[in-house]
DRENPA-3360 file (N, C-alpha, C; in nm, 2 decimals, always signed):
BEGIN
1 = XXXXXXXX = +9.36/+8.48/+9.06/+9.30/+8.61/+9.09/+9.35/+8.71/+8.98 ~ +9.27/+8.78/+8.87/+9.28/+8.90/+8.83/+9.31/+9.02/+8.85 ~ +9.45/+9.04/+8.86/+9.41/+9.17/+8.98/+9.43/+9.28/+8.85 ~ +9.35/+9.41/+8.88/+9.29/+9.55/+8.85/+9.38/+9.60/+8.83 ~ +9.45/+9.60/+8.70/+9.56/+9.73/+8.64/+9.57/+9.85/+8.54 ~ +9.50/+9.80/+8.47/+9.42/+9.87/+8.37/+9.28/+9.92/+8.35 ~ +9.28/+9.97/+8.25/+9.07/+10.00/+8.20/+9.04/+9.92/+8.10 ~ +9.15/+9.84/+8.11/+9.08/+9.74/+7.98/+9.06/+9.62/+8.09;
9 = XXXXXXXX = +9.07/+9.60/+8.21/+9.08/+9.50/+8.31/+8.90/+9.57/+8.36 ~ +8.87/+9.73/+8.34/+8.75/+9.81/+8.43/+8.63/+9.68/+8.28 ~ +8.66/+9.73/+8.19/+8.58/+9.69/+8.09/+8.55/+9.52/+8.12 ~ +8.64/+9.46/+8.13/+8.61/+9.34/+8.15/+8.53/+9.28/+8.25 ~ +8.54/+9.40/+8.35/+8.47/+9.36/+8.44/+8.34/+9.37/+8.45 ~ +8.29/+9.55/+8.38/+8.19/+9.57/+8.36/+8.12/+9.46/+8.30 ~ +8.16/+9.40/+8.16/+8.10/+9.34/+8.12/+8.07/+9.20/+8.17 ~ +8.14/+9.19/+8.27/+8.14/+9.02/+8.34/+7.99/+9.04/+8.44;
17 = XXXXXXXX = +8.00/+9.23/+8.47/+7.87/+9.21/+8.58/+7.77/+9.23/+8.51 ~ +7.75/+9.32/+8.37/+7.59/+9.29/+8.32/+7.59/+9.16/+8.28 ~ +7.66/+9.03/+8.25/+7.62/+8.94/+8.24/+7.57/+8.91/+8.38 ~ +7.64/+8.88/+8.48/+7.60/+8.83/+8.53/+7.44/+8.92/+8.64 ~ +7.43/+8.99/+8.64/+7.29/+9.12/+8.70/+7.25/+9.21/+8.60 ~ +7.13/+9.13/+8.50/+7.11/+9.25/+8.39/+7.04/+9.40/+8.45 ~ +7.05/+9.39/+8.59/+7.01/+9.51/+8.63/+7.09/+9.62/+8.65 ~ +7.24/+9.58/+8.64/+7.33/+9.67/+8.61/+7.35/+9.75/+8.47;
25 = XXXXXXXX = +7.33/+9.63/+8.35/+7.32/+9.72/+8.25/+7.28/+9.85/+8.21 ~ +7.18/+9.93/+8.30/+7.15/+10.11/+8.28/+7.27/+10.16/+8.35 ~ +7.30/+10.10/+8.48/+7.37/+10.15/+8.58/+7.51/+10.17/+8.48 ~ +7.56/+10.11/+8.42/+7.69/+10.10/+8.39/+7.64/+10.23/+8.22 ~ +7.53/+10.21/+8.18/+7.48/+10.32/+8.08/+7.51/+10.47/+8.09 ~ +7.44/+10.48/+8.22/+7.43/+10.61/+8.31/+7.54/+10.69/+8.40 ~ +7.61/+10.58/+8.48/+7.76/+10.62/+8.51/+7.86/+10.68/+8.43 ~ +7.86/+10.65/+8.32/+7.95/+10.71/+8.26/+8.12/+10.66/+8.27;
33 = XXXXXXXX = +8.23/+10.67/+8.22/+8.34/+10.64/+8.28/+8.35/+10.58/+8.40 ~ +8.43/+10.44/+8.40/+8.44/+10.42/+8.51/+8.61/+10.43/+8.55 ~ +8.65/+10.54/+8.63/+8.78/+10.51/+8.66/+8.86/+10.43/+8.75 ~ +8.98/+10.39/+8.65/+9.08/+10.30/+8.75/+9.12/+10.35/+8.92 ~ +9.14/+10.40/+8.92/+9.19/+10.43/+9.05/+9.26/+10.37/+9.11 ~ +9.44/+10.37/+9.06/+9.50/+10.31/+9.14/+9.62/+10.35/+9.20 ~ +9.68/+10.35/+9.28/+9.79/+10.34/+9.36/+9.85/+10.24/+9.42 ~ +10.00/+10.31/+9.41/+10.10/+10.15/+9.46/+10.12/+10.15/+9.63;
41 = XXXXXXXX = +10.09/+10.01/+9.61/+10.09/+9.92/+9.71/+10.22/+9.97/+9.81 ~ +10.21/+9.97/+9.93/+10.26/+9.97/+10.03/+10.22/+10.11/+10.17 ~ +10.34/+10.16/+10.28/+10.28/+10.25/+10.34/+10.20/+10.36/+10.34 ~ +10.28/+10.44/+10.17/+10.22/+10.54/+10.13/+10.10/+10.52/+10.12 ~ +10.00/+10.41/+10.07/+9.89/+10.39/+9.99/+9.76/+10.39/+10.10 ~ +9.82/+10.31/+10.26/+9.76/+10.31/+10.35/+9.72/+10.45/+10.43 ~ +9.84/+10.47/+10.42/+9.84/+10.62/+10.53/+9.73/+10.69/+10.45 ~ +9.74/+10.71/+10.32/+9.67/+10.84/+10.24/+9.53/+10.82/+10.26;
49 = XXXXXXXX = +9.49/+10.66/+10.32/+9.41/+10.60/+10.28/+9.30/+10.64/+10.44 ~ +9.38/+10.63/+10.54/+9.36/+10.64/+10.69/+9.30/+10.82/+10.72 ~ +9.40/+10.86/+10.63/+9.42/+11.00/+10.67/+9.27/+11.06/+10.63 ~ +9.22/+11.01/+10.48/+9.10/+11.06/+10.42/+8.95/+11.05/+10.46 ~ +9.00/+10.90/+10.53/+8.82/+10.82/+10.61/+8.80/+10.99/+10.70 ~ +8.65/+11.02/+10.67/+8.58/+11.11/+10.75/+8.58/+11.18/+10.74 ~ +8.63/+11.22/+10.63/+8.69/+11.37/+10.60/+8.64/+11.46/+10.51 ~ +8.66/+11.56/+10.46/+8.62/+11.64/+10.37/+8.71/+11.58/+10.24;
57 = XXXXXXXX = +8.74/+11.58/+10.11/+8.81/+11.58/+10.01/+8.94/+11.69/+10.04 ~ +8.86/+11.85/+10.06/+8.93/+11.92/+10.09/+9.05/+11.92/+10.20 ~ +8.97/+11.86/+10.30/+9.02/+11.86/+10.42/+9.16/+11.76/+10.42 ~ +9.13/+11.62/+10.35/+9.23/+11.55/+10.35/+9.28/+11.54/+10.25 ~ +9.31/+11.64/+10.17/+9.42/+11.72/+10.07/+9.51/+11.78/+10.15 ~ +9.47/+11.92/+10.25/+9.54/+11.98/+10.33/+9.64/+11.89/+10.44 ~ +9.56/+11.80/+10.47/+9.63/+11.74/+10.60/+9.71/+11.65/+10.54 ~ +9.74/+11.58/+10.38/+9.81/+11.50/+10.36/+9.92/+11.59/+10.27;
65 = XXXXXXXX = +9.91/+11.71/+10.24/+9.99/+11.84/+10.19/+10.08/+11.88/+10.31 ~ +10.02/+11.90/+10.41/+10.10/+11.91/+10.54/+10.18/+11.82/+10.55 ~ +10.16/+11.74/+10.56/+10.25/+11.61/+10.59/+10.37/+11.58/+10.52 ~ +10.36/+11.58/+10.37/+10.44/+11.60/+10.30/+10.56/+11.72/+10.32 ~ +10.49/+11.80/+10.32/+10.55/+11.91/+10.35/+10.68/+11.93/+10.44 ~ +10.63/+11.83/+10.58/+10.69/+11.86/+10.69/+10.76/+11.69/+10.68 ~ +10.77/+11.64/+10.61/+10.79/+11.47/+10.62/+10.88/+11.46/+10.52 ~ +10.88/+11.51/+10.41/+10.92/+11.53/+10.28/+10.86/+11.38/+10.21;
73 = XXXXXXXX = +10.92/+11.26/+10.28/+10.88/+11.15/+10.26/+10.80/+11.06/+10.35 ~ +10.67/+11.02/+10.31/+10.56/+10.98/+10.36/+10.61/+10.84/+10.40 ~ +10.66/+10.77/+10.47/+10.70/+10.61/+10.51/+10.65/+10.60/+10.68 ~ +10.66/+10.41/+10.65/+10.69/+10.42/+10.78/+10.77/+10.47/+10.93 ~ +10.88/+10.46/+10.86/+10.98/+10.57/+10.96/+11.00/+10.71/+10.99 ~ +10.94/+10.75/+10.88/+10.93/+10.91/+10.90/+10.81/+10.95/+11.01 ~ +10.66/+10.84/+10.97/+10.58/+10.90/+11.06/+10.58/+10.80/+11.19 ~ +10.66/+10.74/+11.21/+10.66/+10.70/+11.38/+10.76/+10.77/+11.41;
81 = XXXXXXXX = +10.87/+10.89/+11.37/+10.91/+10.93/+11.44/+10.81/+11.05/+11.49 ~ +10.69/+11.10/+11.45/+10.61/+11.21/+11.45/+10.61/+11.21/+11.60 ~ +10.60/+11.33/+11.67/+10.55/+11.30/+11.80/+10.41/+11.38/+11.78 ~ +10.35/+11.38/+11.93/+10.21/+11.39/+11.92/+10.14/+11.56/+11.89 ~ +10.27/+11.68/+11.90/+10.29/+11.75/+11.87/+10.24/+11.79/+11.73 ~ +10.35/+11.74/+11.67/+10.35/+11.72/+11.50/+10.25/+11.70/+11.45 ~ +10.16/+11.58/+11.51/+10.06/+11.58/+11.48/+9.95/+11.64/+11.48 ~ +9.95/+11.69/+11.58/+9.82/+11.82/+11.58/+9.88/+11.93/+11.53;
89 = XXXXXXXX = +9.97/+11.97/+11.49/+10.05/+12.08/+11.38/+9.97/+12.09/+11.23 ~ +10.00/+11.92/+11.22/+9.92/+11.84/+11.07/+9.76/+11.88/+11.04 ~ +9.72/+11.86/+11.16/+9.56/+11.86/+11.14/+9.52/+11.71/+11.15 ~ +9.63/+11.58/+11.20/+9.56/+11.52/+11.27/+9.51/+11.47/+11.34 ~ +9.39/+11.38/+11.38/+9.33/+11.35/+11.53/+9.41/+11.28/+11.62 ~ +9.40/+11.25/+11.67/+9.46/+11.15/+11.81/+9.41/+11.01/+11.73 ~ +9.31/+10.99/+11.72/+9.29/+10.86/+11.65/+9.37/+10.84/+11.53 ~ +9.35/+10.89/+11.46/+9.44/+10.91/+11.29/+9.56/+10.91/+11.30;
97 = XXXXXXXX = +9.65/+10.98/+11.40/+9.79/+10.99/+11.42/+9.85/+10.86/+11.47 ~ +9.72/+10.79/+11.58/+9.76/+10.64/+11.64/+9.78/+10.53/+11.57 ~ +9.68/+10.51/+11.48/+9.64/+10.42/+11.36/+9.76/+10.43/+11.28 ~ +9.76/+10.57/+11.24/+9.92/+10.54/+11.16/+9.99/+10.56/+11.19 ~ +10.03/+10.57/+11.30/+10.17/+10.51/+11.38/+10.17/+10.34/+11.39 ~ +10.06/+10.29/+11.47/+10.07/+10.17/+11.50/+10.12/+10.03/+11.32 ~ +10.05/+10.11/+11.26/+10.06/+10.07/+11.11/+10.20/+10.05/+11.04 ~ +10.28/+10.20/+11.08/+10.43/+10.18/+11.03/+10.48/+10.13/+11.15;
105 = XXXXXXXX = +10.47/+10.10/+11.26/+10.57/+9.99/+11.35/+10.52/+9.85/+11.34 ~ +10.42/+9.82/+11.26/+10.38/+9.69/+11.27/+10.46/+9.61/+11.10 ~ +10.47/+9.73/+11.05/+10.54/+9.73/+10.89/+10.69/+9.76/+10.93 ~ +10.74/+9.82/+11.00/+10.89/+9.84/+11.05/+10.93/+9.70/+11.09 ~ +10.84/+9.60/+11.21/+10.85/+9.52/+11.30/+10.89/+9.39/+11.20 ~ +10.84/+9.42/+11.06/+10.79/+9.29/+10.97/+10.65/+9.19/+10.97 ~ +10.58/+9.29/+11.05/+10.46/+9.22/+11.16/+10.33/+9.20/+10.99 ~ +10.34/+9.34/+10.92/+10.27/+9.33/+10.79/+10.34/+9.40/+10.69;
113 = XXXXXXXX = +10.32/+9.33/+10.58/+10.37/+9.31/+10.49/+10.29/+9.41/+10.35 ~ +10.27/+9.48/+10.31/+10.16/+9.57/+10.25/+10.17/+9.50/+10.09 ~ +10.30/+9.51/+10.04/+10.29/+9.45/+9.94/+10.25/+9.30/+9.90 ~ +10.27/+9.23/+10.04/+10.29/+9.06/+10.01/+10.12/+9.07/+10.00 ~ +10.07/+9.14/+10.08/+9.92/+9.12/+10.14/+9.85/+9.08/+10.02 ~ +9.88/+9.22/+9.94/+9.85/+9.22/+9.79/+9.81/+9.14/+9.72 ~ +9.90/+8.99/+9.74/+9.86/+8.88/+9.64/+9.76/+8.75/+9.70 ~ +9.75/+8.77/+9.86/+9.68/+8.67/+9.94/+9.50/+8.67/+9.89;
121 = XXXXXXXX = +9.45/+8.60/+9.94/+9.27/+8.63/+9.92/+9.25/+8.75/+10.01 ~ +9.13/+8.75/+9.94/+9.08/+8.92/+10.01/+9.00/+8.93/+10.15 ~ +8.93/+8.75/+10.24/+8.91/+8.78/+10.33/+9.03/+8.77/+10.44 ~ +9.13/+8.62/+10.40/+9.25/+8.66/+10.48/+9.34/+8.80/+10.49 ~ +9.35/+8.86/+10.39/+9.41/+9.00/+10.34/+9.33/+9.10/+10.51 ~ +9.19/+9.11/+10.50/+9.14/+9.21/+10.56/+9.14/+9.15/+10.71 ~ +9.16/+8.98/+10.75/+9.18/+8.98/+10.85/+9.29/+8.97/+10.89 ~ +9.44/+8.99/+10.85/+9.59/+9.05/+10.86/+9.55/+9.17/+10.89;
129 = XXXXXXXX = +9.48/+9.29/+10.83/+9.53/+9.44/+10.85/+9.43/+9.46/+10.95 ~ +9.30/+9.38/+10.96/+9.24/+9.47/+11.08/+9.27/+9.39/+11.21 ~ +9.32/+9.31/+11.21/+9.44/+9.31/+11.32/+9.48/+9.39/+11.42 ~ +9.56/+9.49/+11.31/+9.59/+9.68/+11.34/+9.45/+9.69/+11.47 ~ +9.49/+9.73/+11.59/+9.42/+9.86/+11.63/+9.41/+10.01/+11.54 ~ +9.25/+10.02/+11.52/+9.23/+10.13/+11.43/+9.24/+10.14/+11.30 ~ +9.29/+9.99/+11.24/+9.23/+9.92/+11.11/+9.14/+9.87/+11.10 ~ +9.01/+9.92/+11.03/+8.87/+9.89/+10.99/+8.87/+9.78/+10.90;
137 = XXXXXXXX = +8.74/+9.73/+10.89/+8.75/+9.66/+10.76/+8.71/+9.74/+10.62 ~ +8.66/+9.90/+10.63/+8.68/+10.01/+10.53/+8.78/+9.99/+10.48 ~ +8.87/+10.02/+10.59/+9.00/+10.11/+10.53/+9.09/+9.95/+10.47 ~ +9.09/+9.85/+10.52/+9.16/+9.73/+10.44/+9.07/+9.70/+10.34 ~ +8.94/+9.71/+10.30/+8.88/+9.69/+10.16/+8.92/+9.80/+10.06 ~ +8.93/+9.95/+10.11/+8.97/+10.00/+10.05/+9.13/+10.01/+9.98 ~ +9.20/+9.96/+10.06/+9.37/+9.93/+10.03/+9.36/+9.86/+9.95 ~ +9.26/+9.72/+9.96/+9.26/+9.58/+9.84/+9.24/+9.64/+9.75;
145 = XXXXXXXX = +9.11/+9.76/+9.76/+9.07/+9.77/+9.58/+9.17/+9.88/+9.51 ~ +9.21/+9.94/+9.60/+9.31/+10.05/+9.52/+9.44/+10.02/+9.51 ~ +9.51/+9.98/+9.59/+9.65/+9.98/+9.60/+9.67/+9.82/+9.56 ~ +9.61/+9.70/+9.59/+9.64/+9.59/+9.54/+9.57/+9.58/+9.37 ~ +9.45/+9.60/+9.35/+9.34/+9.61/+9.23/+9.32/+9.42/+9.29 ~ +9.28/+9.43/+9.41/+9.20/+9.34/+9.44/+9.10/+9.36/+9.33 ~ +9.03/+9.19/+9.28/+8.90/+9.20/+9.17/+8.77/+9.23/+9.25 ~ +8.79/+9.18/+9.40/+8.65/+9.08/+9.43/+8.62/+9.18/+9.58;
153 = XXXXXXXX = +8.68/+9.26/+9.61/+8.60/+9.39/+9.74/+8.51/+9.47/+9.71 ~ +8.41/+9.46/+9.81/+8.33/+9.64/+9.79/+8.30/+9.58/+9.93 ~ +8.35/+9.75/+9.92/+8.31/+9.82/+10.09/+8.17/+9.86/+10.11 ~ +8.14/+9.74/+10.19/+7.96/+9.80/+10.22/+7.95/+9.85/+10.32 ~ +8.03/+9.94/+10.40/+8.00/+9.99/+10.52/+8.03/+10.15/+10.44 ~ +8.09/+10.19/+10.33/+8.07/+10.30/+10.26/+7.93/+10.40/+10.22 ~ +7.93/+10.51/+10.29/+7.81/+10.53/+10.23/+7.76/+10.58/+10.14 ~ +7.87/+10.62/+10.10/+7.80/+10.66/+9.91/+7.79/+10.56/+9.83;
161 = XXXXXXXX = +7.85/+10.42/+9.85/+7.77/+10.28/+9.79/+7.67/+10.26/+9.85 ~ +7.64/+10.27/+9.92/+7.49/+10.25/+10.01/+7.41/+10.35/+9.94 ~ +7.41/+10.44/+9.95/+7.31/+10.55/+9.86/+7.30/+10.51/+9.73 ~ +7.43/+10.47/+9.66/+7.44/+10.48/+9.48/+7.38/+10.32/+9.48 ~ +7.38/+10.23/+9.54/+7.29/+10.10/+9.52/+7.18/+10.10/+9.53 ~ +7.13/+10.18/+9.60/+6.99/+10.22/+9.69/+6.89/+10.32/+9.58 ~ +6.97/+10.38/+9.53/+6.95/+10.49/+9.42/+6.89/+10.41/+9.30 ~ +7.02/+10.35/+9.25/+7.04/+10.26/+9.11/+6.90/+10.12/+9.07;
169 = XXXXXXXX = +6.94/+10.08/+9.23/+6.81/+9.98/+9.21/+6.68/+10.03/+9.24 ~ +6.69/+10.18/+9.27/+6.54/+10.15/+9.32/+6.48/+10.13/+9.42 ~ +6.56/+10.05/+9.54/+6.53/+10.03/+9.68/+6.43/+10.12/+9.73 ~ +6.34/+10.06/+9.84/+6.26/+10.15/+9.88/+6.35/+10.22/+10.03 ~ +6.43/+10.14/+10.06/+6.55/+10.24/+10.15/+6.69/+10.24/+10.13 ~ +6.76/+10.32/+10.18/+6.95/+10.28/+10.15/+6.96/+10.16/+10.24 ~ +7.03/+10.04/+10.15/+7.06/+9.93/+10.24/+7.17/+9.95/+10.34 ~ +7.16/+9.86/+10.41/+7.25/+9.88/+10.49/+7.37/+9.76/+10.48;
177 = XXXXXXXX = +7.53/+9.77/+10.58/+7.57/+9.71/+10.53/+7.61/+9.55/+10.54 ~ +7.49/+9.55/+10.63/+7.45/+9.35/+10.62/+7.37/+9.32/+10.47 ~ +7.32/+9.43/+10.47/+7.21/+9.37/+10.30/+7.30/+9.39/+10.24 ~ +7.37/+9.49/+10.24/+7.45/+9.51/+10.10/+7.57/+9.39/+10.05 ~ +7.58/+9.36/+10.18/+7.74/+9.25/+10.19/+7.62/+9.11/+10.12 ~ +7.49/+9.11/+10.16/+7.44/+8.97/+10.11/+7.39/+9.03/+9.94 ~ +7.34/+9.12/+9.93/+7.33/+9.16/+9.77/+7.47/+9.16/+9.68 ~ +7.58/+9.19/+9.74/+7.68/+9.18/+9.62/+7.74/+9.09/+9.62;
185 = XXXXXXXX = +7.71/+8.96/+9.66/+7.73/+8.82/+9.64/+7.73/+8.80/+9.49 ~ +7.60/+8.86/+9.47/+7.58/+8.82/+9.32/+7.66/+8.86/+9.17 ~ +7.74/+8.96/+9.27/+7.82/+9.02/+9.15/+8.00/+8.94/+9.18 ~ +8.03/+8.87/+9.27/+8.13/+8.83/+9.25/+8.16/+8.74/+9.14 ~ +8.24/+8.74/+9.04/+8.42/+8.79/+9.12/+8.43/+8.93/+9.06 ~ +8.36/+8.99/+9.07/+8.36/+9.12/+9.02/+8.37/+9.23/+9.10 ~ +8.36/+9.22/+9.22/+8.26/+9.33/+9.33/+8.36/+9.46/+9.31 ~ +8.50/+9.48/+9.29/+8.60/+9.56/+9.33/+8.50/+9.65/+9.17;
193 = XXXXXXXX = +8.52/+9.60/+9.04/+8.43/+9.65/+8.93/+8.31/+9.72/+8.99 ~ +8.23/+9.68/+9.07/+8.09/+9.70/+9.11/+8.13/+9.83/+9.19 ~ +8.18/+9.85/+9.29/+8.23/+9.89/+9.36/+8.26/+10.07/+9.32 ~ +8.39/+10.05/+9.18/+8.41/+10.14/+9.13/+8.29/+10.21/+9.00 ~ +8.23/+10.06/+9.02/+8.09/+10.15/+8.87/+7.98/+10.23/+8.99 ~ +7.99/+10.20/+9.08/+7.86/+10.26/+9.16/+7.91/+10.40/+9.25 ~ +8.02/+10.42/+9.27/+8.14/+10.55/+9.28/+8.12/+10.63/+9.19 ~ +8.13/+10.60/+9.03/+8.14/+10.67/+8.95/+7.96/+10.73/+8.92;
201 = XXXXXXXX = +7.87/+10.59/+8.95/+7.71/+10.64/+8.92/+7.70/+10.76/+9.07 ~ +7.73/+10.76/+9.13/+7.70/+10.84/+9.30/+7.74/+10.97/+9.22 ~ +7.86/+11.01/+9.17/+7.94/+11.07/+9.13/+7.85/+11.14/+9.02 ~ +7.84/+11.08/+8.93/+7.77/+11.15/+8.78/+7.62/+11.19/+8.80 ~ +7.53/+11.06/+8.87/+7.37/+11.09/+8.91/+7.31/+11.12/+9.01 ~ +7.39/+11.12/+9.10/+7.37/+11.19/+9.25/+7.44/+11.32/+9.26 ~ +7.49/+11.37/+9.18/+7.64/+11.45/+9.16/+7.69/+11.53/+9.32 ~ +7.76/+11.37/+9.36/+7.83/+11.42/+9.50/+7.98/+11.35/+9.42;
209 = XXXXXXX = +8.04/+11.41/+9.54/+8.19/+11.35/+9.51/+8.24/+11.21/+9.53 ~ +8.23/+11.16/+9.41/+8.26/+10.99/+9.42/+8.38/+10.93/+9.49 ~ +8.44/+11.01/+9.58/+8.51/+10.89/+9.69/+8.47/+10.84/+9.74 ~ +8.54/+10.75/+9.83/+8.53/+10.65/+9.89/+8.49/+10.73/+10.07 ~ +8.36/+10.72/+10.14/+8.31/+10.76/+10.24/+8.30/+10.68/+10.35 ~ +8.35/+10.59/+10.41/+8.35/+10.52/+10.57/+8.23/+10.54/+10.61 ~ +8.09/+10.46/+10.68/+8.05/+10.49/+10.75/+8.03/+10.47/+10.90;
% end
């Protein structure tokens, strides 16, 4: 497995997907830069990652600013001591506050491992974290591609990949995320590449903000 550390690792991948779907070739023309995007592996990477699903960009700036603020340091231990208080202080939900609590005592317990996860395959990987009550298979595809540089995830339940596929090919609708999970078959072992080139096309030709959107 290749894992995603560089932009000379983004390039290689690009080029691995217009061979293999010359229908990407404009897509990857037109996007412009495709950025790495990465972060280190472990609690920090998840939480930031929990906290953002559904949110505004803005919004989950503030609420992970907060947190900092009042945490100094973002770990497991700091935020299971949060009580429920704290949490709505932060700005966040009862869901969000649970999920990452239950997350750092399952990583306190030894129960998961954030960095080991890292090196496993990517469907055993996502079926360890959604395990978690309140762990999606979003938010563990998302962890793979960012914080491990998993090669081979894309999140098809995202919906600005759903729009930016839908857009890019031409679709006569936004797929959804049974088609999309059977359409980017074709780009493996690449998908985590595909993933970040179709972020970056959402971003530059749709001009919305290319994160990562849960749907």
């Amino acid at each position: 497995m290749r894992i995603i550390r560089t932009h000379e690792d983004i390039s290689a991948g690009l080029s691995g997907l217009v061979m293999l779907d010359a229908r990407l070739e404009p897509v990857v023309a037109r996007a412009g830069p495709v950025p790495l995007r990465r972060a280190d592996p472990g609690y920090r990477g998840i939480a930031n990652i929990i906290v953002s699903q559904m949110v505004s960009k803005a919004s989950a700036a503030a609420i992970w600013g907060r947190m900092e603020t009042a945490l100094g340091e973002i770990n497991a231990d700091s935020v299971t001591a949060m009580s429920d208080d704290d949490c709505r202080l932060l700005g966040l939900s009862r869901a969000k506050a649970d999920t990452l609590r239950r997350v750092a005592r399952a990583v306190i317990a030894g129960e998961l491992d954030l960095e080991a996860i890292c090196s496993i395959e990517g469907s055993a990987a996502i079926r360890e974290m959604t395990a978690i009550k309140g762990v999606g298979r979003w938010t563990a595809e998302v962890y793979l591609l960012f914080c491990a540089g998993h090669p081979d995830v894309f999140p098809v339940g995202d919906v600005a990949l759903q729009n930016a596929v839908g857009h890019a090919l031409m679709l006569e609708v936004r797929p959804s995320a049974r088609e999309l999970d059977s359409l980017t078959e074709l780009w493996a072992p690449w998908r985590s590449i595909a993933a970040r080139l179709f972020w970056a096309y959402y971003a530059t030709q749709m001009r919305r903000d290319g994160l990562p959107v849960a749907s």
